[in-house]
VOKEDO-870186 format. One record per residue (C-alpha): residue number from 1; residue in three letters; x, y, z. Coordinates in Angstrom, 1 decimal. Layout:
N
    nr   rest       px       py       pz
   NUM    ala        X        Y        Z
...
***
This chain:
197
    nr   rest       px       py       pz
     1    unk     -6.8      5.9     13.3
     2    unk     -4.3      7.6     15.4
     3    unk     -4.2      4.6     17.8
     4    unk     -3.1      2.8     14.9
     5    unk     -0.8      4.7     14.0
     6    unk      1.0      4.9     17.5
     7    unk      0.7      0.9     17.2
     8    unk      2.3      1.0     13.9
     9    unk      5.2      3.1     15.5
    10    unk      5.4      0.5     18.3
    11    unk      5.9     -2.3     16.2
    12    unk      9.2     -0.4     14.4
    13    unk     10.0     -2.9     11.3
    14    unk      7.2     -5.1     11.4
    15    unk      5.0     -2.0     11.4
    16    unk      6.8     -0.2      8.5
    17    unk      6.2     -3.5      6.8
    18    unk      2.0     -3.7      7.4
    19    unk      1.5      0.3      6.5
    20    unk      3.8     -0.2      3.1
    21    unk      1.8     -3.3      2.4
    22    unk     -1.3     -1.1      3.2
    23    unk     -0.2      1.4      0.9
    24    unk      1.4     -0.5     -2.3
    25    unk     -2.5     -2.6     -2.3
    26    unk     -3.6      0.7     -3.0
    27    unk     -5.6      1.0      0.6
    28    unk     -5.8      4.1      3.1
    29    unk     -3.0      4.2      4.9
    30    unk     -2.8      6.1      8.1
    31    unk      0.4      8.6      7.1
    32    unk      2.3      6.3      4.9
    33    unk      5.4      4.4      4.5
    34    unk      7.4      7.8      3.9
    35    unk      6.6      9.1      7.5
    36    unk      6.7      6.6      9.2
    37    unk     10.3      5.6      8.2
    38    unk     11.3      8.9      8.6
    39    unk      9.8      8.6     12.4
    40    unk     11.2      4.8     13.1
    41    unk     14.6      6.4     11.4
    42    unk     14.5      9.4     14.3
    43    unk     12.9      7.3     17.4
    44    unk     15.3      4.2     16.8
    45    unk     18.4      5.2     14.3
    46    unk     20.0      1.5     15.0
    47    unk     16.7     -0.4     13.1
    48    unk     16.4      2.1     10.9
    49    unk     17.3      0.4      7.8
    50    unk     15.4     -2.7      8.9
    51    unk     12.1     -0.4      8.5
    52    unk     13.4      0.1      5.3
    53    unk     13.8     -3.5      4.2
    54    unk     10.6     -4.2      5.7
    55    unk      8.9     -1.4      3.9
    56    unk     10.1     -2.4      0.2
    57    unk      9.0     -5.7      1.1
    58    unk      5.7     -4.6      2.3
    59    unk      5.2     -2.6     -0.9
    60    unk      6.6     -5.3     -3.3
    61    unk      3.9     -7.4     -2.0
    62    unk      1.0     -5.2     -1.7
    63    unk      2.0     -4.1     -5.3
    64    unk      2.0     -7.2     -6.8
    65    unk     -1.0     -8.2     -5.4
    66    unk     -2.7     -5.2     -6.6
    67    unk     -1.0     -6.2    -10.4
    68    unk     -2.2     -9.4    -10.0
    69    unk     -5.8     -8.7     -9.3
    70    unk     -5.8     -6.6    -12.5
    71    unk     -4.2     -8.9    -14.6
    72    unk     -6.7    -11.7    -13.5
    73    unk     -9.6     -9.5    -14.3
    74    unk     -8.3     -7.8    -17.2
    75    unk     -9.4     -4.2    -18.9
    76    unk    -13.5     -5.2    -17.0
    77    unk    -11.3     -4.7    -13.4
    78    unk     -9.8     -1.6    -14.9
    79    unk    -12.6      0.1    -15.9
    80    unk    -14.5     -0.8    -13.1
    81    unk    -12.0      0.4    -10.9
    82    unk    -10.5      2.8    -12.0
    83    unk    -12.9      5.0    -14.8
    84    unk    -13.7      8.2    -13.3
    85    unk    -12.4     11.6    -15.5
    86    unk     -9.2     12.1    -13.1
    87    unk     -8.3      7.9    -13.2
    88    unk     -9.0      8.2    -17.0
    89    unk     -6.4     10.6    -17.8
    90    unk     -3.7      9.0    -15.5
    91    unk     -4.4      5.2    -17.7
    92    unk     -3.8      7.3    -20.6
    93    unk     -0.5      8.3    -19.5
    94    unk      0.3      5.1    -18.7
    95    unk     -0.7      4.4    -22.4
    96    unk      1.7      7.3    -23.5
    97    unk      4.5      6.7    -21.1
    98    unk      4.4      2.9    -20.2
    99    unk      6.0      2.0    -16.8
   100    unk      7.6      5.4    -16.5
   101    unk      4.2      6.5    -14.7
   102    unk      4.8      3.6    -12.2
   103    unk      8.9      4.2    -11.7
   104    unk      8.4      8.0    -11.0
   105    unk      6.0      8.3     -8.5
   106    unk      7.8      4.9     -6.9
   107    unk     11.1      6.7     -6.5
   108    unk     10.0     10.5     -5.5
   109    unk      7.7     11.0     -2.2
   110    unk      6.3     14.2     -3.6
   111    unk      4.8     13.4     -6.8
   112    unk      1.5     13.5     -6.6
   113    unk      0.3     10.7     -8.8
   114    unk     -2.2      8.0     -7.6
   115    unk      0.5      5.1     -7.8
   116    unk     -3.1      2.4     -7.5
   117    unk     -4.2      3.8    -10.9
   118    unk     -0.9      2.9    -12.7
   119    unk     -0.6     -0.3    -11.3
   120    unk     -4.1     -1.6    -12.2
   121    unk     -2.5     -0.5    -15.6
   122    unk      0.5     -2.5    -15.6
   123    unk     -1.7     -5.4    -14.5
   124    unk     -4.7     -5.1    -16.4
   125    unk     -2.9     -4.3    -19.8
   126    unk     -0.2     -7.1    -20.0
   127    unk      3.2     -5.9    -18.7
   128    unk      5.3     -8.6    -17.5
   129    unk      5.1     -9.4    -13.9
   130    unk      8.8     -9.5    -13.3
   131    unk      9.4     -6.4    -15.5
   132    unk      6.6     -4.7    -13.1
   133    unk      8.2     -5.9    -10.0
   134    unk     11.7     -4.6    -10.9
   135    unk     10.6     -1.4    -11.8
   136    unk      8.6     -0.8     -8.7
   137    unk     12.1     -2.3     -7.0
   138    unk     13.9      0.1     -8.5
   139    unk     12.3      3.1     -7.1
   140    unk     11.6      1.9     -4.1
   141    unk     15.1      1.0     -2.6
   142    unk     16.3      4.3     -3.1
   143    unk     13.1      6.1     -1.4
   144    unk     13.0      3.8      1.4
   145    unk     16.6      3.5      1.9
   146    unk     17.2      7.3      1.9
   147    unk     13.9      7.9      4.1
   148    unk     15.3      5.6      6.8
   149    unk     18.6      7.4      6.2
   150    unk     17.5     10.7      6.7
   151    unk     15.5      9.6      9.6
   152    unk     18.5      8.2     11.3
   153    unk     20.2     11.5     10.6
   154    unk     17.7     13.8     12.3
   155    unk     18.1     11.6     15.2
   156    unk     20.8     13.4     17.5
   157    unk     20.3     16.9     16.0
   158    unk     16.6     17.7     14.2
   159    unk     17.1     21.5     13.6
   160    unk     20.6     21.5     13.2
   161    unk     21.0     19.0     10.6
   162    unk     18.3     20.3      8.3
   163    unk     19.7     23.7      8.3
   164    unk     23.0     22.2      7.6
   165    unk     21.6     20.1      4.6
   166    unk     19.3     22.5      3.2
   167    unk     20.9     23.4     -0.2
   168    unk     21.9     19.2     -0.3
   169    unk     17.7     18.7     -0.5
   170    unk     17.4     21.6     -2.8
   171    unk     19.9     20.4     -5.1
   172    unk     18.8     16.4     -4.5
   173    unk     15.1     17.6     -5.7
   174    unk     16.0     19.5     -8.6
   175    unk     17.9     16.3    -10.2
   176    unk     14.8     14.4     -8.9
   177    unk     13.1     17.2    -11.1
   178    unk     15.3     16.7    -14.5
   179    unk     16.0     13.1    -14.2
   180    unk     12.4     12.7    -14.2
   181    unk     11.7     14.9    -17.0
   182    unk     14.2     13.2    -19.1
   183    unk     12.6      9.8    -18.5
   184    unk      9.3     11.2    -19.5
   185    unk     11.1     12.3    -22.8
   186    unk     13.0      9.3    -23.5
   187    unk      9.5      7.0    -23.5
   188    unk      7.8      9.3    -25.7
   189    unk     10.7      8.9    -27.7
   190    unk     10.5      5.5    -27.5
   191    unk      7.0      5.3    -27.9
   192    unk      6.8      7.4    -31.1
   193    unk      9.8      4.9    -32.6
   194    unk      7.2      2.0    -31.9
   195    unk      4.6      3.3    -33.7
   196    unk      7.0      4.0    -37.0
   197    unk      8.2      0.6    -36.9
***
């Protein structure tokens, strides 16, 4: 595994694109998309955003083809995959909180929520492909985007530019924190409106 991880590394973009595809299909991934556009960010700053690119790509696509199984085999696929007691209570908060269970855990690397279960979801349950892809869109451009950026950052000074961005992180995950709190609220909101009208 760790051979093919160094490979991964070696392959910069086109790597970051295989391990994201890997991951959004809802597959072991040897260390993720997140690290490994944080590493391709530090070890090669100038293609840095390029693994980026390549990773939203890779995860669009693995992603939809992990929708689009569902949707073919409908609520049978989903309970055959995904009916244990843990993968049970995440489909009912996709029934609560709709695609706000796919967005989150798209957009922040330390939630963590079993993105496979929510897609298989989306698929299996109806919501619109194009709807699906834009949300996971959505979350993704920012993560990857700012991965690769931080990666690049770290690049001439590790050490020095953590300890100089500390309180930045601190400050970046506590609106990561509310904003995602406030989503939650807003679709039971939502939710409970749909169920009056």
């Amino acid at each position: 595994m760790s051979d093919f991880l160094e490979l991964l590394k070696a392959w910069g973009p086109y790597g970051a694109f295989l391990v994201a595809l890997i991951d959004g299909a809802g597959l072991p991934n040897p260390g993720g998309p997140d690290y490994l556009l944080l590493f391709l960010g530090w070890k090669s700053p100038d293609s840095a955003y390029w693994s980026a690119a390549a990773a939203i790509a890779g995860s669009l696509l693995g992603m939809m083809f992990l929708f689009w199984l569902a949707r073919l085999g409908g609520e049978k696929y989903l309970n055959k995959h995904a009916s244990g007691p843990r993968a049970m209570r995440f489909r009912r908060w996709f029934d609560r909180y709709g695609l706000v269970t796919v967005f989150i855990p798209a957009l922040v690397p330390l939630v963590p929520l079993p993105m496979k279960v929510f897609v298989l979801s989306a698929g299996a349950l109806g919501v619109k492909p194009l709807t699906f892809l834009l949300t996971v869109a959505i979350g993704r451009v920012p993560r990857y985007f700012g991965l690769a950026w931080v990666g690049q950052s770290l690049s001439a000074d590790p050490r020095g530019w953590i300890q100089a961005h500390k309180w930045d992180f601190a400050i970046a995950a506590a609106v990561l924190v509310v904003f995602s709190f406030v989503l939650v609220k807003l679709a039971e909101r939502y939710r409970a409106r749909r169920t009056i009208d």
